[in-house]
GUBA-371597 format. One record per residue (C-alpha): residue number from 1; z, x, y. Coordinates in steps of 0.2 Angstrom, whole numbers, plus 5000, padded with zeros to 4 digits. Example, Ala and Ser with C-alpha at 12.3 -4.5 7.8 and 13.67 -1.06 7.14 Angstrom:
<sites>
nr = 1 Z = 5039 X = 5062 Y = 4978
nr = 2 Z = 5036 X = 5068 Y = 4995
</sites>
This chain:
<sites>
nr = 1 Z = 5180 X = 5343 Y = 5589
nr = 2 Z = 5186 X = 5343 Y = 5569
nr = 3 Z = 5183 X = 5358 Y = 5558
nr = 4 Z = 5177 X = 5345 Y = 5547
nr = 5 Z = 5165 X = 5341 Y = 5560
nr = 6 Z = 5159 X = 5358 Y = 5565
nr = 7 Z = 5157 X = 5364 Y = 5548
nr = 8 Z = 5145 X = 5346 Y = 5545
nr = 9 Z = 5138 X = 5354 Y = 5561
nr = 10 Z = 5134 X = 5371 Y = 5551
nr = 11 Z = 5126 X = 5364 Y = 5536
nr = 12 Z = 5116 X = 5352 Y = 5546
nr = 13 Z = 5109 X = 5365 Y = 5557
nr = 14 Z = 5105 X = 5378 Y = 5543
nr = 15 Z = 5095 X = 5365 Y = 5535
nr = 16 Z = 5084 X = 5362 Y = 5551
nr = 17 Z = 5082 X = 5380 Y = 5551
nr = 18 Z = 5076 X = 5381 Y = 5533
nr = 19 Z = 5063 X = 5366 Y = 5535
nr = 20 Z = 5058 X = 5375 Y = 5551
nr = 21 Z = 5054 X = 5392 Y = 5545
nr = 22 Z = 5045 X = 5385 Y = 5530
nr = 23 Z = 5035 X = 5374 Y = 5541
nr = 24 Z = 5031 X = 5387 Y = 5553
nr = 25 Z = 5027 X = 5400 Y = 5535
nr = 26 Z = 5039 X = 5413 Y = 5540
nr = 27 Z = 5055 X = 5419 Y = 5534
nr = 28 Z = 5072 X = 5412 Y = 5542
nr = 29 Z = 5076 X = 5432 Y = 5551
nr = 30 Z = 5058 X = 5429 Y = 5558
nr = 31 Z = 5063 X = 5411 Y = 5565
nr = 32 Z = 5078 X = 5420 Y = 5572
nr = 33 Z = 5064 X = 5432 Y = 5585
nr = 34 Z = 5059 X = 5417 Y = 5592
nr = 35 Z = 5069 X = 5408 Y = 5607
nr = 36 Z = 5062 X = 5391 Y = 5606
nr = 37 Z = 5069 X = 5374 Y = 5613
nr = 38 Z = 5069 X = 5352 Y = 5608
nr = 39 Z = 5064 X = 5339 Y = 5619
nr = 40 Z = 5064 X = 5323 Y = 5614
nr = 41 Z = 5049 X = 5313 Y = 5616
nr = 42 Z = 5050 X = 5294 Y = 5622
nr = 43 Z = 5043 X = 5279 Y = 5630
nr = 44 Z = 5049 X = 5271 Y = 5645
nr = 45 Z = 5062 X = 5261 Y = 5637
nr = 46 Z = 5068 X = 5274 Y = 5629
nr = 47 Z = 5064 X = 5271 Y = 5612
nr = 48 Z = 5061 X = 5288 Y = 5603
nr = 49 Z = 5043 X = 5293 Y = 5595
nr = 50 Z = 5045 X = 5311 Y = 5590
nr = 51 Z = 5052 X = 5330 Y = 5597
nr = 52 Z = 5043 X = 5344 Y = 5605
nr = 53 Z = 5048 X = 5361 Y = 5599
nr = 54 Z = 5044 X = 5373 Y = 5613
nr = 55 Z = 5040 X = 5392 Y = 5610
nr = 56 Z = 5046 X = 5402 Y = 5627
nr = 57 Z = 5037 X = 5419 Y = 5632
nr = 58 Z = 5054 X = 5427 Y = 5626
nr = 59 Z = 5047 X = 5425 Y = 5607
nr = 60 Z = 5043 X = 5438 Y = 5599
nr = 61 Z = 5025 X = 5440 Y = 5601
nr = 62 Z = 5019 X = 5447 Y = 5582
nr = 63 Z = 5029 X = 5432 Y = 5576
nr = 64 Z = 5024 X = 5419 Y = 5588
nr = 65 Z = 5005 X = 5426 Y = 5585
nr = 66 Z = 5007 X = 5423 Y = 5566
nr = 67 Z = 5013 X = 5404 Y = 5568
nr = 68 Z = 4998 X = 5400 Y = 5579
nr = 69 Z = 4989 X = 5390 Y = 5564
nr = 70 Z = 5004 X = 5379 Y = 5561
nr = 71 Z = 5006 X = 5375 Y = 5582
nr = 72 Z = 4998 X = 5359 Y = 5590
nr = 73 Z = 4997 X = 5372 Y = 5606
nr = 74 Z = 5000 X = 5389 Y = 5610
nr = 75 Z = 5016 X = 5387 Y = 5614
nr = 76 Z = 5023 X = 5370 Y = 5606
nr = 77 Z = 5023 X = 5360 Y = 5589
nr = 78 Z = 5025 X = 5341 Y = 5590
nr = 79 Z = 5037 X = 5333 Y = 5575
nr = 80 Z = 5037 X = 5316 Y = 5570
nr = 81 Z = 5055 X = 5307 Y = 5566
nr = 82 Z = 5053 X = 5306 Y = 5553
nr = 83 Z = 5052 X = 5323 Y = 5547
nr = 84 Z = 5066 X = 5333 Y = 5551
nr = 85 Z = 5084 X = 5327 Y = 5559
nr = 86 Z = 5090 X = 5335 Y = 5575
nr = 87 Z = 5109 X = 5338 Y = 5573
nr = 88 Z = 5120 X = 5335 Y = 5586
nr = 89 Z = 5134 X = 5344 Y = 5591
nr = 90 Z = 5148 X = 5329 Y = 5600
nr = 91 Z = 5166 X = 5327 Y = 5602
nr = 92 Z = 5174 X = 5314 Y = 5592
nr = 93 Z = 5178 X = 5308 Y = 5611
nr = 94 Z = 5163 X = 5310 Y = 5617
nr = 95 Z = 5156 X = 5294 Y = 5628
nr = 96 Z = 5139 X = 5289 Y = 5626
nr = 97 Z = 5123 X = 5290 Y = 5640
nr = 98 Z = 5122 X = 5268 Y = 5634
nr = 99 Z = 5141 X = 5266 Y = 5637
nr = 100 Z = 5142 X = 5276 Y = 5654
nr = 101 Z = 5130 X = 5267 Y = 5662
nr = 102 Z = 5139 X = 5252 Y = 5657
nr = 103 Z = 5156 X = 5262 Y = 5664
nr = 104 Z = 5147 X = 5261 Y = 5680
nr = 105 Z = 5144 X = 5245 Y = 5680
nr = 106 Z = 5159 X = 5237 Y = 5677
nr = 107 Z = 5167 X = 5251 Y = 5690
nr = 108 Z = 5158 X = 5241 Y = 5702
nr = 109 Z = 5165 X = 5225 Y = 5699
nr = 110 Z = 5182 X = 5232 Y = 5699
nr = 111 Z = 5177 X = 5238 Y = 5717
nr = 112 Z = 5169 X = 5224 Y = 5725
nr = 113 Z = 5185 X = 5213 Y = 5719
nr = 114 Z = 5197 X = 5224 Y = 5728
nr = 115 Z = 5188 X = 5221 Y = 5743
nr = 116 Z = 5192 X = 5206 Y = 5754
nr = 117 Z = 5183 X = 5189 Y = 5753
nr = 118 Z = 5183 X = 5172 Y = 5764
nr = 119 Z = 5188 X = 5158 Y = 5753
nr = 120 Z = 5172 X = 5152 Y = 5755
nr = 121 Z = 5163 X = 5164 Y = 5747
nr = 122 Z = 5175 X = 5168 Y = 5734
nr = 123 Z = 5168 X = 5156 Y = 5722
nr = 124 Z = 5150 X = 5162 Y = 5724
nr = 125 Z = 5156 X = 5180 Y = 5721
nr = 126 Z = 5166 X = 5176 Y = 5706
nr = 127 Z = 5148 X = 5167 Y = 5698
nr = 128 Z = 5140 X = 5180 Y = 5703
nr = 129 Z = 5151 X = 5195 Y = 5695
nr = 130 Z = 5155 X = 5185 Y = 5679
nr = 131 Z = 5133 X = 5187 Y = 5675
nr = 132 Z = 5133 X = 5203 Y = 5681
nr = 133 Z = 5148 X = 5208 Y = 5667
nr = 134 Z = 5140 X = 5200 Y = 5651
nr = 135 Z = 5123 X = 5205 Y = 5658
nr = 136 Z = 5132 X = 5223 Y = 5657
nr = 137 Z = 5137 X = 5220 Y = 5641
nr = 138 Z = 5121 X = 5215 Y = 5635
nr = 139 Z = 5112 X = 5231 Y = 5640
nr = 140 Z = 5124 X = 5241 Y = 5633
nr = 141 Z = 5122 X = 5232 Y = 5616
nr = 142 Z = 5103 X = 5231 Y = 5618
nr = 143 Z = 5100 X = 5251 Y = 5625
nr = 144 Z = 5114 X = 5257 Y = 5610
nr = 145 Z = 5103 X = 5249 Y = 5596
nr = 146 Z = 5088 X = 5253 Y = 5601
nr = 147 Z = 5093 X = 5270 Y = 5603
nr = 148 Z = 5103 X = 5273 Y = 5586
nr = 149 Z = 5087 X = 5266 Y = 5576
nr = 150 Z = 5073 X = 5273 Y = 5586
nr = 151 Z = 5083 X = 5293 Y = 5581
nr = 152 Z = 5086 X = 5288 Y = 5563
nr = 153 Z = 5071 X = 5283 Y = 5548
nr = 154 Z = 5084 X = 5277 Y = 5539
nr = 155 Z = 5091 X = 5265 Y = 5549
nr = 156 Z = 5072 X = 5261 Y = 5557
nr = 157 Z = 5068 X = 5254 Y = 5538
nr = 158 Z = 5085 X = 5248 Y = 5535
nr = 159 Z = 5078 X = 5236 Y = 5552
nr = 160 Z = 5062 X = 5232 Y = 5544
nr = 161 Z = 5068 X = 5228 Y = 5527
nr = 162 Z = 5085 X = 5216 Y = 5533
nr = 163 Z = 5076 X = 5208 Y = 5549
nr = 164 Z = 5069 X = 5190 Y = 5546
nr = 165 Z = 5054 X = 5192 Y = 5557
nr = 166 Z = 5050 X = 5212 Y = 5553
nr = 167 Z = 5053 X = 5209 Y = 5533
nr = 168 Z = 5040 X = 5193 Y = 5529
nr = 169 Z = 5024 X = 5203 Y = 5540
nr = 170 Z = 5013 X = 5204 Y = 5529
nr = 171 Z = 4997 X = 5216 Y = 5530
nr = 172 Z = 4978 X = 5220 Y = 5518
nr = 173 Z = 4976 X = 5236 Y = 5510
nr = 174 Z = 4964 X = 5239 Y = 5526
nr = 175 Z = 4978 X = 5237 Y = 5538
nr = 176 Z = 4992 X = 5248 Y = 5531
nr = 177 Z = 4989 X = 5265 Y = 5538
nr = 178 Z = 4986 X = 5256 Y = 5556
nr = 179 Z = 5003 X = 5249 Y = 5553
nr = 180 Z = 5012 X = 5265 Y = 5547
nr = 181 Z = 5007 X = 5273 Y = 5561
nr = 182 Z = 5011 X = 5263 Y = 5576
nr = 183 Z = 5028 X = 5257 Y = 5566
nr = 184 Z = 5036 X = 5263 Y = 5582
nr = 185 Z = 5027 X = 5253 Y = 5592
nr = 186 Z = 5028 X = 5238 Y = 5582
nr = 187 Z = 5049 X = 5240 Y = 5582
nr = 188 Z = 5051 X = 5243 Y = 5599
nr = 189 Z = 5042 X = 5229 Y = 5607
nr = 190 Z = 5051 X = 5218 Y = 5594
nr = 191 Z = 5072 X = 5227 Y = 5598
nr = 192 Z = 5066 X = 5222 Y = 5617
nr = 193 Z = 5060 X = 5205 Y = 5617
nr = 194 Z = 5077 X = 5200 Y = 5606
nr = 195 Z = 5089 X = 5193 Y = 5616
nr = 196 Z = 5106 X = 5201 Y = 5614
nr = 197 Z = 5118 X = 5188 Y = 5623
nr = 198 Z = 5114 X = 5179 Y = 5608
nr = 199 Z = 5131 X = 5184 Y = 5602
nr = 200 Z = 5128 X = 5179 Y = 5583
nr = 201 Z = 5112 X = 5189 Y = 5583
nr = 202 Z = 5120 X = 5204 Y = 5589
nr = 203 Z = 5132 X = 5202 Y = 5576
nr = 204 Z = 5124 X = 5202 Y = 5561
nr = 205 Z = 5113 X = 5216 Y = 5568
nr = 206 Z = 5126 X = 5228 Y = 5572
nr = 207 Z = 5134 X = 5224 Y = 5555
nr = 208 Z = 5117 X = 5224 Y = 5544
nr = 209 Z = 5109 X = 5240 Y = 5550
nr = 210 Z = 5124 X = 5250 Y = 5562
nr = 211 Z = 5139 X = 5245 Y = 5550
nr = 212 Z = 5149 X = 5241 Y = 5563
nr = 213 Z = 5159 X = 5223 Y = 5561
nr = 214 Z = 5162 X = 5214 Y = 5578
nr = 215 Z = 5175 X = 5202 Y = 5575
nr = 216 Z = 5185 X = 5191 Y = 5584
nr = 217 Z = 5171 X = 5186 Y = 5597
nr = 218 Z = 5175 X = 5168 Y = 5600
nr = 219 Z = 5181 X = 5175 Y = 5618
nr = 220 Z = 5162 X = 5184 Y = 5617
nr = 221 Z = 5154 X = 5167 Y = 5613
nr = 222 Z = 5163 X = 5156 Y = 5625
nr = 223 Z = 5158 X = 5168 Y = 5641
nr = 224 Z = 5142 X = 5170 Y = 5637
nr = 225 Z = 5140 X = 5148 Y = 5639
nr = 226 Z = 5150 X = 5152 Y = 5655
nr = 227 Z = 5135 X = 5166 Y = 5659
nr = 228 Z = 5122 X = 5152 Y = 5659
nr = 229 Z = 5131 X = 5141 Y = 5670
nr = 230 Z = 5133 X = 5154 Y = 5682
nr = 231 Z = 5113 X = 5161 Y = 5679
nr = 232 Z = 5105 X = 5144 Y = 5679
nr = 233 Z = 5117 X = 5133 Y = 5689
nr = 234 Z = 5124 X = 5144 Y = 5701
nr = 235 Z = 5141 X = 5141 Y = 5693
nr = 236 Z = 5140 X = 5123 Y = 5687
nr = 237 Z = 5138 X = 5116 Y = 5670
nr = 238 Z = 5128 X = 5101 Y = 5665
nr = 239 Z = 5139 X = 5089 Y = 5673
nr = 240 Z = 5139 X = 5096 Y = 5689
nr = 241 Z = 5156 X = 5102 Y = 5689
nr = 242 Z = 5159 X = 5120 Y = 5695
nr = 243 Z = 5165 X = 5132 Y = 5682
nr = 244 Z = 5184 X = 5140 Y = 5682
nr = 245 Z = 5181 X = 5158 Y = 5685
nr = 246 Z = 5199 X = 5166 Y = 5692
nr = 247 Z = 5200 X = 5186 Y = 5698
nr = 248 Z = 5213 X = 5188 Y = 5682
nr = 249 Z = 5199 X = 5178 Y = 5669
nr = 250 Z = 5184 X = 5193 Y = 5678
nr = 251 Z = 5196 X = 5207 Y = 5675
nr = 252 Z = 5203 X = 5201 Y = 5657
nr = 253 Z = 5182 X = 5201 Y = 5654
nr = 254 Z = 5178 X = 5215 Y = 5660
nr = 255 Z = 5193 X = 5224 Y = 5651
nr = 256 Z = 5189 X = 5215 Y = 5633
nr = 257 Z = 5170 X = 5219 Y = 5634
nr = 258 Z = 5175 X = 5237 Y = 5639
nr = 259 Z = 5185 X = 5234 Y = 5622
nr = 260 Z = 5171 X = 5230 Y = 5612
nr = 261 Z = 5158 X = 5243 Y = 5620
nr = 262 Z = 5170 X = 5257 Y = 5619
nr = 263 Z = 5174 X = 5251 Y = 5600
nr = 264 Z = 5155 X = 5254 Y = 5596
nr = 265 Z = 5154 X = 5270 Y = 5603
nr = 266 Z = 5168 X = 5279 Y = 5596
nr = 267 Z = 5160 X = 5270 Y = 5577
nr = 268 Z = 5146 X = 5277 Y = 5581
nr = 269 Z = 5152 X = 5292 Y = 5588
nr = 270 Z = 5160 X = 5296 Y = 5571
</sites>
């Protein structure tokens, strides 16, 4: 890690301390007396509703007794996103959990090529790994988006205000607090039902609200036409004629959506 990085590290966490010990009422030497821990608070798909600052037994006891009012528990305060910002402390190298899981996937197919296949079967394998790679792709690009603006207000408005269908909802005077406060819910349902092998989608997305530029995807675009060949036909396209898929075309798609994947990640790493 930088110094630059550590030091942004610093100031980032003695500003979490500061809003911490003035939420809680206490000075920041008090904060100091007591061992407490965050866990993040999620749904099933991941997407991120809040934290749970946990008090442990090895807390001072006058201090933990005097922030009791301030505690949703006896032991616990629960803290919307919205109001404070967990720093984290990465490497500039550092892969994500999003991208490791697509690591894994791609690992396979790299595996099950090396192993032997009857002529015969080749072609159904070859259909079979060239979805299961842009598939991969797609979940990587689907899980990292949803992760990056379910952890940041910011880029959760930055969403609402630049997405077409998010941005013309409109709501009465009655309905507004309703809305505010299940905002994660309405966002989340709406990141999962997009589809992102819809190449041009994912582009504007990831540039609008992640600041991160895809270019070059005409390689991108033409695979994913191959995908739904290989998903709804079983490898043929509309005229009934099988699809080219080679060993050396899956490993050049697997290394150029590695590429990609890894390109994001180390952006948003940074």
């Amino acid at each position: 890690m930088g110094r630059a990085k550590e030091d942004l590290y610093d100031i980032q966490l003695a500003d979490r301390d500061r809003y911490f010990s003035k939420l809680l009422g206490i000075s920041l030497e008090e904060l100091e007396l007591l061992d407490w821990d965050i866990s993040e608070e999620t749904n099933d798909d991941g997407f991120l509703y809040g934290y749970i600052m946990q008090f442990s037994e090895a807390s001072d006891p006058d201090v933990l007794d005097k922030i009791q009012d301030q505690l949703d528990g006896h032991d616990f305060l629960y803290l919307d996103i919205s109001d404070v910002e967990i720093p984290s402390m990465e490497g500039d190298d550092v892969q994500s959990s999003q991208y490791k899981v697509f690591e894994n996937h791609i690992r396979s197919v790299n595996d099950i090529l090396a192993l032997p296949c009857t002529p015969d079967a080749k072609f159904s394998l070859y259909v079979m790994l060239f979805a299961h790679i842009i598939s991969a792709t797609e979940g990587y690009l689907s899980s990292q988006f949803i992760y990056q603006v379910s952890r940041n207000p910011k880029l959760m408005r930055k969403l609402v205000e630049n997405d077409k269908e998010l941005s013309k909802r409109t709501f009465s005077l009655k309905e507004i607090y309703h809305q505010k406060e299940n905002l994660n819910d309405t966002v989340s349902k709406h990141l999962k039902d997009l589809i992102f092998h819809n190449v041009a989608k994912a582009k504007e997305m990831y540039g609008a609200i992640l600041n991160y530029q895809m270019e070059e995807l005409g390689w991108l675009f033409k695979a994913v036409e191959v995908r739904h060949h290989c998903v709804h036909r079983a490898g043929y396209d509309k005229d009934g004629s099988p699809v080219s898929i080679t060993k050396d075309a899956l490993i050049e798609l697997v290394n150029r959506c590695d590429e990609l994947c890894l390109s994001i990640d180390k952006h948003l790493n940074n």
